[in-house]
Structure formats: structure tokens, C-alpha cells
C-alpha positions, 0 to 999 in steps of 0.5 A, spaced: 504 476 451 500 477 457 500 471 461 494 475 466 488 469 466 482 472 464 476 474 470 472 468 468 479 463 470 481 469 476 479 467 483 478 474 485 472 475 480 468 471 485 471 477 491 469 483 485 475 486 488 477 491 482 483 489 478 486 496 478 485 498 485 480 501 489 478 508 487 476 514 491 483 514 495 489 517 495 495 513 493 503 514 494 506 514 488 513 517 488 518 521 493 518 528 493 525 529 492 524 525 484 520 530 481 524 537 479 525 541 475 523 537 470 515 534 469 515 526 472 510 521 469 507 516 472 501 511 473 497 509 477 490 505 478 491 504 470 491 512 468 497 516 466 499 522 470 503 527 469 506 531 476 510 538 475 512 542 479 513 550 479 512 556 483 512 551 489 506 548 487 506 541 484 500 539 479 497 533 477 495 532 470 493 527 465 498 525 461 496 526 454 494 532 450 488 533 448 490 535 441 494 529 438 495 525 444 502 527 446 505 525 452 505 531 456 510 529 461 515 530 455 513 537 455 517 543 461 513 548 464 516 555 458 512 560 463 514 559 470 510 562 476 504 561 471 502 553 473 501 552 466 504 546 463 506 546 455 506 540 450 512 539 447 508 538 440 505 543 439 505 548 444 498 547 447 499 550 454 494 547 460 493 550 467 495 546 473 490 548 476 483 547 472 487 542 465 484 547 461 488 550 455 490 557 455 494 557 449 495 555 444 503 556 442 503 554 435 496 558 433 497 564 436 495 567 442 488 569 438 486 563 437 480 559 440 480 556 446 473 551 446 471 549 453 472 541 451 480 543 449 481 541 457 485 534 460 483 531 467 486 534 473 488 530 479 489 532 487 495 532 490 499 533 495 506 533 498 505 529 506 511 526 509 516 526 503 512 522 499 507 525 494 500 523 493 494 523 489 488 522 489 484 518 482 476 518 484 470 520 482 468 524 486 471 530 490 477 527 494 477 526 501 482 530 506 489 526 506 489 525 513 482 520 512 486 515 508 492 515 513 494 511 519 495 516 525 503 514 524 504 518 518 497 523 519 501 526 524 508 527 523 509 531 529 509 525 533 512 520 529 518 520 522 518 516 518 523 513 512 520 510 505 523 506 500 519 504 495 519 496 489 516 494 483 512 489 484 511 485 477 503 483 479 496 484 481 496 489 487 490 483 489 496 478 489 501 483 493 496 486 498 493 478 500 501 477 501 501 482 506 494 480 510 495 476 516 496 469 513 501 465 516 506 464 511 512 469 515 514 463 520 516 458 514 518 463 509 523 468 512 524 465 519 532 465 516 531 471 514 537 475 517 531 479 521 530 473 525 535 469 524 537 468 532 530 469 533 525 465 536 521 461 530 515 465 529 508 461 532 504 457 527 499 453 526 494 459 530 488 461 530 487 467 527 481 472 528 480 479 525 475 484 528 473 491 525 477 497 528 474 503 531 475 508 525 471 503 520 477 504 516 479 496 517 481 490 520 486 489 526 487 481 527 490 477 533 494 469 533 492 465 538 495 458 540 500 458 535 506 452 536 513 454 534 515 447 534 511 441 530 513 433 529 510 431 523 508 423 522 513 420 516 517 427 516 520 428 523 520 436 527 519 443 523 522 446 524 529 441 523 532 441 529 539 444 524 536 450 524 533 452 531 540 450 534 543 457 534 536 460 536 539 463 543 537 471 542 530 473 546 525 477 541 525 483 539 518 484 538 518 482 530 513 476 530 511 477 538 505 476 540 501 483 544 499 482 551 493 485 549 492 486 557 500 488 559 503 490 553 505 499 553 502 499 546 495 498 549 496 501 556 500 508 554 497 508 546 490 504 546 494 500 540 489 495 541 493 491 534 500 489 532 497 487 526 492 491 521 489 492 514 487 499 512 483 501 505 485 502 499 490 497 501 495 499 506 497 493 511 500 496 518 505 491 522 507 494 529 511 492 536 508 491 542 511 497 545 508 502 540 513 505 538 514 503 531 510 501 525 512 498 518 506 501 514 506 497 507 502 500 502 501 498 494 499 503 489 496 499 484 500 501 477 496 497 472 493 491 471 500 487 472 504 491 476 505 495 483 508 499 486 509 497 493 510 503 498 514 501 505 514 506 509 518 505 517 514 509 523 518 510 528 514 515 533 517 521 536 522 520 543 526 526 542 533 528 538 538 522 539 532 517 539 531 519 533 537 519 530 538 513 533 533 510 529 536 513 522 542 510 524 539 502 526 535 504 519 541 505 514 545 500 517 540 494 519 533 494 516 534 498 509 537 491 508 535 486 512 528 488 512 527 493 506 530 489 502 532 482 503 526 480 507 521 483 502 525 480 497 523 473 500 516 476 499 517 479 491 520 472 489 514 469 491 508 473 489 511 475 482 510 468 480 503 466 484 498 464 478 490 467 480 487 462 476 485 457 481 486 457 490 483 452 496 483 457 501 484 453 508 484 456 515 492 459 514 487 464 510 482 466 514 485 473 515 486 473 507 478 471 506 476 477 512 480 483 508 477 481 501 470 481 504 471 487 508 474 491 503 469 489 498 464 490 502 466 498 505 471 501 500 469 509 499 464 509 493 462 515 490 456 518 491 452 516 484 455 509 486 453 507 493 451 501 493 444 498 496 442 493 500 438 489 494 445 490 489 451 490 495 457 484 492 456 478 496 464 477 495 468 471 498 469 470 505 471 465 511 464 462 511 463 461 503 469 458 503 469 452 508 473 454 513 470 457 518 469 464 521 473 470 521 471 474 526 473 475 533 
């Protein structure tokens, strides 16, 4: 039994932040070195989507056929080199190209192939190792839009993805991501940041548009790393910072936005950021590295969560380096462990009631934003006289969120 509260009961009703996710973008949904030979199926913003490859061409289909409702993904391409793909039930053969059937195996090949005899097709494409499609309404957008410059330009940057099924809402995950102080408590004994510096807290966050429209970059100002509590005593307890010895290294540091090499070599003005549909981008104050977190909603219950480690292109052994601290240190301290902190948490957060506080001014920015500048398809362009009033910093009683 669905344990979802229902949207009268759900805090994000008053945001008007879809269920399944923003559409009109494009979304990563699986490695490119999984689909082969034989048909993959997947879903994502609630549809269920058939990838194939042949002739070297990946198509995207809808996952059931038009006939009897057949799961295409159960099918095989019986014709190679043609795009088309066959159902495995009757042999009513679609075209990758257009969804239309081309024949119908179990008819014969004079039998009548009708306009509506045809299934969804969706763009997609191959980029950086991973494949995305784009679920829309409209024409979809050229990828290198929806891509953050570390991953649109792959001549400057490499990049290493892993990917984790989130059992939640991709509204609950992507507010995780956002920048809502809850690293300093929740992985300051990740093993990443065991010898570290205890992360700053109690800051004052503040968000400002980015250049390109496309988000949110945000900045902590006059954070502690050390707190007595009345009646409790010092947080963090003295038992875990003692062995704290170890400088930063960039995770949880704050940029000089006047020093730092990530503005005066890059123009990285944001170590922080949050990009539509819902991608949250975390770099170093030496631009040199971002880890770009991006949640493809599945259904209304699951997310795929797409981590994807850019590190920016600094010759051969640079780059091989970067593999190698990869391989033996983040994919398990960060890929894994500290995402894990993350996944035991918001797999479990119930959506039915929150009071947002001055942690959550970020969370409160993003949904506004988001609501407010998701690409809308041209029938569906809001008006000034109908545009959503979502739930923001204000509305919520604490305070601006605007830099």
C-alpha cells in the first residue's frame, strides 16, 4: 500500500512543484555502456520508455504496443540496419524513427498499416557516456541548454557518473541537494571529512539568479564551527573534533569571491548552485572540479539520482590521476558512503507537514524559482494573470532569500 500522502495532505501542493518532475528537459537515464544488443526499458517522469540500439543509432520509443499492449522492450530488433523494432507478440514492427508501424509480421505484408497504428517517440542521445532523453510537449531543446558547462563541453572537462535509486519523490531528494545546512551535522564524520574542519553553520544563506537564467547560485555568510548550547554544552562535543588536525581541501569551504582561482581564472562566481529541471552543482574554490548531482524523477515514489564527478581537463597525467583518487577514494567515500548519509534520511522524510526555518532559505529560493522559470511549452506559457504563487522565503516567515 502506497504510504504517498495524498496532494491535499503534501506540503509541496502549495509550491505547485509537479509530482513527476519538470517537463520539457532532458533527463540522464542510463549509462550508455548498458544498452546492447538487446532492448533496455526504462521510465522516467512516469512514462515508460523502450531505448534500442541498431545501426549505431539509439532510438526511444514508448514501451507498450500499440496492438495489445505489449511491452516493446520485450521485443529485438529482427530487421538490422532498418531502426525498426519488433513486439515480441505479434510482430507489429515500429520505426525508431517516426513510431509508426511498418508491418505487421503476423498479417502479412499486405496488410494495412493505419496513421493511428503508431507509439510515442522520444528524442535522445548519447553525450559524455550516459544516455539522455527528452519527455516534453513541444520540440526538445538542443542538450547543451540543459547542461552545465562541465558536462556540455567535454573537450575541457571528463567526467565519471555513478547512478542510485532513491525510493522517494524527486521534490524530497532535490531539496536535500539545495543548500540547506544539513552537511555540518549530518556527514561531518563522513569519512571525506573526518580530519577536516567542521563545516560552518549557523550561516546566513543568500541565492542570487545566475547569469544564464537557468538557476540559482547561493552563498553562507557568518557561519560558526563551534556552538555552546545552554543546558547541553559545545556542538560539535569536544570528542569529535580533537583529532580535526588536517587543512581543508576545498569540500565545505567557503569561496573568496574576490581571491578565489575559480572567479579570477574561470568567472565561477558560485561554488553552490541549483539548475532546472534539477540538477544541483557543488564545486571547489579552484574551479577545477564539480560534483553535479542530477535527479531524473522515475515515478511518483522513485528517483534515479545521477552523480556525475567533473573534473576539468589539466593534461594526460592530470587526468589519470583524477581516475585513480576517483577509483580508490571518492567512489566510496563520497559516491557511496556519503551519499548513503543522504539516502537513509530522505527515503524516510514524510511530505505531509514541515515548518521551514532560516536552515531552509535556500530550499524555499529553489522551489519558487523553479516553479516560477521551468521551460513551458508554448500552449502552456503562463500569463501574468494565472502564473503560480508557490511558497517561498517570505511566505514562509523567514525572511528573504535573495542576495
Amino acid at each position: 500500500m502506497s504510504t504517498t500522502p495524498s496532494a491535499s495532505s503534501n506540503v509541496y501542493a502549495a509550491t505547485e512543484l509537479p509530482e513527476l518532475g519538470f517537463r520539457n528537459y532532458w533527463y540522464p537515464v542510463l549509462a550508455a555502456w548498458r544498452l546492447r544488443q538487446r532492448p533496455k526499458a526504462v521510465k522516467l517522469l512516469g512514462e515508460e520508455v523502450v531505448l534500442y540500439r541498431d545501426g549505431g543509432k539509439i532510438y526511444a520509443l514508448k514501451d507498450q504496443c500499440a496492438h495489445r499492449g505489449a511491452r516493446l522492450s520485450r521485443g529485438k530488433c529482427l530487421y538490422p540496419g532498418s531502426g525498426t523494432l519488433s513486439c515480441p507478440y505479434h510482430g507489429w514492427t515500429y520505426s525508431g524513427e517516426t513510431g509508426q508501424v511498418v508491418a505487421k509480421l503476423m498479417e502479412g505484408p499486405d496488410a494495412i498499416l493505419p496513421a493511428e497504428a503508431r507509439v510515442t517517440t522520444y528524442p535522445v542521445q548519447e553525450h559524455n557516456g550516459v544516455l539522455w532523453v527528452f519527455v516534453g510537449d513541444m520540440n526538445a531543446a538542443p542538450l547543451e541548454e540543459d547542461l552545465p558547462e562541465c558536462l556540455a563541453k567535454p573537450d575541457e572537462w571528463h567526467t565519471i557518473g555513478t547512478w542510485r535509486t532513491y525510493r522517494c519523490n524527486w521534490r524530497v531528494l532535490n531539496d536535500n541537494l539545495c543548500y540547506d545546512l544539513h552537511a555540518p551535522f549530518v556527514h561531518r564524520n563522513s569519512p571525506e571529512l573526518f580530519f577536516q574542519p567542521v563545516f560552518p553553520f549557523a550561516s546566513h544563506v543568500t541565492t542570487t539568479k545566475l547569469e544564464n537564467a537557468n538557476g540559482l547560485g547561493y552563498v553562507a555568510k557568518d557561519g560558526v564551527t563551534e556552538a555552546s548550547y545552554p543546558g547541553l554544552g559545545l556542538f560539535p562535543p569536544p570528542r569529535e573534533t580533537f583529532f580535526r588536525r588536517l587543512r581543508p581541501m576545498g569540500r565545505g569551504q567557503e569561496m573568496d569571491r574576490e581571491k578565489a582561482q575559480a572567479v579570477k581564472r574561470y568567472g565561477i562566481k558560485y561554488r553552490h548552485m541549483s539548475c532546472l529541471p534539477a540538477v544541483t552543482l557543488v564545486g571547489r574554490p579552484t574551479g577545477e572540479y564539480f560534483m553535479v548531482r542530477w535527479v531524473t524523477p522515475i515515478d511518483a515514489e522513485t528517483t534515479l539520482f545521477y552523480s556525475i564527478n567533473a573534473f576539468r581537463r589539466r593534461g594526460w597525467l592530470a587526468t589519470q590521476l583524477d581516475r585513480i583518487g576517483w577509483a580508490f577514494w571518492m567512489s566510496w567515500s563520497h559516491d557511496w558512503i556519503f551519499s548513503d548519509q543522504d539516502k537513509n534520511i530522505v527515503e524516510g522524510v514524510r511530505s505531509n507537514a514541515e515548518q521551514l526555518s532560516p536552515t531552509d532559505l535556500g530550499v524555499a529560493a529553489w522551489r519558487k524559482f523553479a516553479v516560477e522559470n521551468a521551460r513551458r511549452s508554448p500552449t502552456e506559457a503562463p500569463t501574468e494573470d494565472d502564473r503560480p504563487a508557490p511558497v517561498c522565503a517570505d511566505d514562509a516567515g523567514i525572511g528573504s532569500a535573495a542576495e
